[in-house]
C-alpha positions as CSV (number, residue, x, y, z in Angstrom):
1,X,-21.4,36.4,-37.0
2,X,-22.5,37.7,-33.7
3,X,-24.5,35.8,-30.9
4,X,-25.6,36.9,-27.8
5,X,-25.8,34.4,-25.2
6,X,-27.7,35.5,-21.9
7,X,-26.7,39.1,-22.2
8,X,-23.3,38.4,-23.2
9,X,-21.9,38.8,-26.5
10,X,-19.7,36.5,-28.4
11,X,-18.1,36.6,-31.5
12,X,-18.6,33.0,-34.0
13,X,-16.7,32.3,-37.4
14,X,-17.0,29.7,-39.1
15,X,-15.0,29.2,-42.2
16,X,-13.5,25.4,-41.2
17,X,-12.9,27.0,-37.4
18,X,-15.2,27.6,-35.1
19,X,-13.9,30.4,-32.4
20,X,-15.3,31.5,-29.7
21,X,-14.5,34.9,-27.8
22,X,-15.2,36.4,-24.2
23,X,-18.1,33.6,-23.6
24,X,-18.7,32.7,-20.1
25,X,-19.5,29.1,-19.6
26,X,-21.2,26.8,-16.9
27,X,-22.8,23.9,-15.8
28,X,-21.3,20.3,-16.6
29,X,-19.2,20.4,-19.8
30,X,-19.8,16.6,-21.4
31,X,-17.1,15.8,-24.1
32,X,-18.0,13.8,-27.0
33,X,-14.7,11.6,-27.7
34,X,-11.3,12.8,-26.4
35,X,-11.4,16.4,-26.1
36,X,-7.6,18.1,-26.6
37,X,-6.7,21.4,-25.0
38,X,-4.2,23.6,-26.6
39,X,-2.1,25.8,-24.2
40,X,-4.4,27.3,-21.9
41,X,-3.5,30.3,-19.2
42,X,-5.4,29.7,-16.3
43,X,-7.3,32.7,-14.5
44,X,-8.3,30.9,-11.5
45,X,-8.1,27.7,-9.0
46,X,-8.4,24.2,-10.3
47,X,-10.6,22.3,-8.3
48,X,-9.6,17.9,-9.2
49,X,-12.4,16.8,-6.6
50,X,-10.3,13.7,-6.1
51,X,-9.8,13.3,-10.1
52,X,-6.8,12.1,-11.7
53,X,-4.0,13.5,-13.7
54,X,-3.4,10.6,-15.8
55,X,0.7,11.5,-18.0
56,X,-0.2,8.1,-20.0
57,X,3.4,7.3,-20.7
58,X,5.3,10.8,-20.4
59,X,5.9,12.5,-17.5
60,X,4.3,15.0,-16.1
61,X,6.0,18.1,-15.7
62,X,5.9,21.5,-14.1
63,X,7.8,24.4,-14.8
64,X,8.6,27.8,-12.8
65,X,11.3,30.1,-12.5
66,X,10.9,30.2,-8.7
67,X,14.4,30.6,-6.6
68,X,14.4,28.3,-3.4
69,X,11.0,27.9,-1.8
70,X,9.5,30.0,-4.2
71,X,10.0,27.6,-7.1
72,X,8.7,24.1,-7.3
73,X,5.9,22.4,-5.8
74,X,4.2,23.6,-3.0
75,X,1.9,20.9,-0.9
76,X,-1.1,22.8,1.6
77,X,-2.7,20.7,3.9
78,X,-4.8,21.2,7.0
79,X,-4.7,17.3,7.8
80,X,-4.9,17.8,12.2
81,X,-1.6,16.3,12.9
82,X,-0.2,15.4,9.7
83,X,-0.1,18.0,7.8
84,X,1.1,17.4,4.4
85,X,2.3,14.5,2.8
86,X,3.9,13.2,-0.7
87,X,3.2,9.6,-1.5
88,X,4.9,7.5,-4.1
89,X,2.7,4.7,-5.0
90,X,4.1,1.9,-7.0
91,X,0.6,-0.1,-8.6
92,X,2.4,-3.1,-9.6
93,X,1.0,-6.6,-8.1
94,X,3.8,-7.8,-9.6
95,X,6.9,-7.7,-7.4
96,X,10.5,-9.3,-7.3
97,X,12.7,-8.6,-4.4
98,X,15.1,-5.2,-5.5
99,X,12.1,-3.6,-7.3
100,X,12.0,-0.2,-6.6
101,X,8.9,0.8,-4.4
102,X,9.5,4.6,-4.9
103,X,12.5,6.8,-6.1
104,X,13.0,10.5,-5.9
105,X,15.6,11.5,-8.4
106,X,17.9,14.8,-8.5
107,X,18.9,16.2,-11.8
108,X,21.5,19.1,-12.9
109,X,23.7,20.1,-15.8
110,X,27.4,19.3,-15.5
111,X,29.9,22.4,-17.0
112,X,30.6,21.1,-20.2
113,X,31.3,22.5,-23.4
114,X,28.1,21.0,-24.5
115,X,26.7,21.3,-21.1
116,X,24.7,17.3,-20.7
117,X,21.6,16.5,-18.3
118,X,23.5,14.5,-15.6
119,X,21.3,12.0,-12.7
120,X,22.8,13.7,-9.6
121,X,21.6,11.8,-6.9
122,X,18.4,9.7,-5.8
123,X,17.0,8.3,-2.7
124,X,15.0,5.0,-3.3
125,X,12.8,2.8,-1.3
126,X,13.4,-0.6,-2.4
127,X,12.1,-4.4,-1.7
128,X,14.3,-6.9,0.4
129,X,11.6,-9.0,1.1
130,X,8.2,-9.7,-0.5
131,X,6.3,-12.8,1.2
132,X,3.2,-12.3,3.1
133,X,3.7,-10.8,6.4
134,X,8.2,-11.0,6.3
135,X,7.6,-7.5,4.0
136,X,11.1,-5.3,4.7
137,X,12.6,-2.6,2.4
138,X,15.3,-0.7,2.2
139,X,16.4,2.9,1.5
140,X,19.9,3.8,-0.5
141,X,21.4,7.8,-0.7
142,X,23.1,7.4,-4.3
143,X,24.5,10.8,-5.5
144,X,27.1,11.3,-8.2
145,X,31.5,10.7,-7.2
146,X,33.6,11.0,-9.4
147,X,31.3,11.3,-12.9
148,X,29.0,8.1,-12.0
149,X,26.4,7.4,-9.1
150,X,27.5,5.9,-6.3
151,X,25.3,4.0,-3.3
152,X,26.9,5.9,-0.8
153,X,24.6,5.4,1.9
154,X,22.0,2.5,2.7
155,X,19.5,1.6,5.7
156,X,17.7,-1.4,6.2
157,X,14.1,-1.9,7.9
158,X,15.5,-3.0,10.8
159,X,17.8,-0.1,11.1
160,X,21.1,-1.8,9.8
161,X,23.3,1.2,8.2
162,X,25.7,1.0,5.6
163,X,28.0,3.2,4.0
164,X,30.4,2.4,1.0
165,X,33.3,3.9,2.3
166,X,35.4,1.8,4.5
167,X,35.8,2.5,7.8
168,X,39.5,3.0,7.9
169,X,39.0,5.8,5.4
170,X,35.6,7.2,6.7
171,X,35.4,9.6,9.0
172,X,32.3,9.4,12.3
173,X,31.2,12.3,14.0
174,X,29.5,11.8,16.7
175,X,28.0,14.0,20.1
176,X,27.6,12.1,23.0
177,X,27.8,9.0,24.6
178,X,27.5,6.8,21.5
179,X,26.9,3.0,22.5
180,X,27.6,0.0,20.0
181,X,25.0,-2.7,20.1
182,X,27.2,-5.6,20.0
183,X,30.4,-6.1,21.3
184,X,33.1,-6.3,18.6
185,X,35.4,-8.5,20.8
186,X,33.5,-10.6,23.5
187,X,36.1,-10.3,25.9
188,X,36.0,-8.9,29.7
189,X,38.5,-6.5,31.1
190,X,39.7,-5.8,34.6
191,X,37.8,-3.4,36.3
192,X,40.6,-1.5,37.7
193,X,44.1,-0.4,36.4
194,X,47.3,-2.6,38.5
195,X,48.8,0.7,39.8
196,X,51.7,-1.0,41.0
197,X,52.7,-2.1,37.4
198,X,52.2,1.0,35.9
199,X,53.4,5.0,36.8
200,X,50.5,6.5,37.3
201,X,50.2,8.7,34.4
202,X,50.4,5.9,32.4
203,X,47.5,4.0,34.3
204,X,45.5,7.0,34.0
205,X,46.0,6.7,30.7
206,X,44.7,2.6,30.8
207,X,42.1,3.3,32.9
208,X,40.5,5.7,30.9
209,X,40.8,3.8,27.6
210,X,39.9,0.9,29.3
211,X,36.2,2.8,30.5
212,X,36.0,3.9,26.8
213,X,35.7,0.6,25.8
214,X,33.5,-0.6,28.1
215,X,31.1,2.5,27.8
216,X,30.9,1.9,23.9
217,X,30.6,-1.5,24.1
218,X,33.5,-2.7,22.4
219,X,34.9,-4.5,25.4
220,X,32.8,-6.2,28.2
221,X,33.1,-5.0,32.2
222,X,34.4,-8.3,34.6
C-alpha cells in the first residue's frame, strides 16, 4: 500500500510489520510506553537540549576507529575562559571515608596466547575526609608493575606527595633551586668553613655542601 503524506510518498505494509520508507517527519514525536530503537545511522547532529543519557546499569560506550586525536571523544566548548570541561559526578549521599569520588580507568590487551582485557592504569579522586566543612580528598596514579596495579603515586589535598618506591631506590629529578619545607635535621651549621683545619680544596669542598644544605633546607644557617 502506498500513502502520500504532504507530497511525499511512502511505502506501508502491513502483514504483522508496519514499515515505513523515505517519510520525512516533524513536530514533537510523543511515545506511548517505552519506545526501543534498533541500530540507527545517524544523518545529522543530535541536539540533547540539556537531556540525559540515562546507561541504566551498563555502560555506555562509544566506538571509533580513530588513531590519536582523531579517535575518541571529542569535548567543544565556547565557555569564555574555561573552555571545556569533563566532570565526574558521584550522586551518592551516602559516603564513607575511601569511597571513590571519580575514577578514570585505562584498559589494554596484554600479548597472550589468549590475548586477556587487562586494567592498565587509573587515576582516582578519593575521600579522606567527609564531615561538614573538614572535606579533603585525595588523588592516586595506579598503573600496572609487574602483572598487578600498583599505587605508584598519591597526592593529598593539602599537597602531601607520596610515591611507593622508597627513596633509596627512587630516583628525583629536579631543575632548579628545589627547597624542602621542613628541615629533616633541626640542627644549625657554622656559617663559614675553619680554613685553618682544612687544605683548601677540601674546605671548598665543606663549604659548598654545607650551602647545599642550608639552601634545601636540610640543615639550618647559625
Amino acid at each position: 500500500m502506498n500513502v502520500t503524506l504532504d507530497g511525499k510518498r511512502s511505502s506501508v505494509t502491513i502483514d504483522g510489520k508496519d514499515v515505513l520508507f523515505n517519510v520525512v517527519a516533524g513536530g514533537t514525536w510523543t511515545a506511548s510506553g517505552t519506545w526501543t530503537i534498533p541500530a540507527v545511522t545517524l544523518g545529522g547532529t543530535v541536539a540533547l537540549n540539556g537531556k540525559v543519557f540515562n546507561a541504566g546499569a551498563g555502560k555506555l560506550i562509544v566506538n571509533t576507529t580513530g588513531i590519536v586525536y582523531n579517535g575518541g571523544i571529542e569535548i567543544v566548548g565556547t565557555a569564555n575562559i574555561y573552555g571545556p570541561s569533563l566532570m565526574l559526578t558521584h550522586s551518592d549521599t551516602t559516603v564513607s571515608v575511601n569511597d571513590f569520588v571519580g575514577v578514570i580507568y585505562f584498559e589494554g590487551y596484554d600479548s597472550n596466547v589468549a590475548p586477556a582485557l587487562q586494567h592498565m592504569g587509573y587515576i582516582a579522586v578519593q575521600n579522606s575526609s567527609i564531615g561538614d566543612c573538614t572535606e579533603a580528598t585525595k588523588a592516586s596514579i595506579s598503573l600496572f608493575n609487574a602483572g598487578t596495579t600498583n599505587e605508584a603515586v598519591t597526592i593529598s589535598g593539602a599537597g602531601a606527595l607520596w610515591s611507593d618506591l622508597s627513596v633509596d631506590t627512587l630516583t628525583y629529578k629536579a631543575s632548579g633551586t628545589q627547597v624542602v619545607g621542613a628541615r629533616v635535621v633541626d640542627v644549625k651549621i657554622d656559617d663559614s668553613i675553619n680554613a685553618g683545619t682544612w687544605d683548601a680544596t677540601t674546605a671548598g669542598v665543606l663549604e659548598a655542601c654545607r650551602d647545599a644544605l642550608v639552601t634545601h633546607g636540610l640543615v639550618a644557617a647559625s
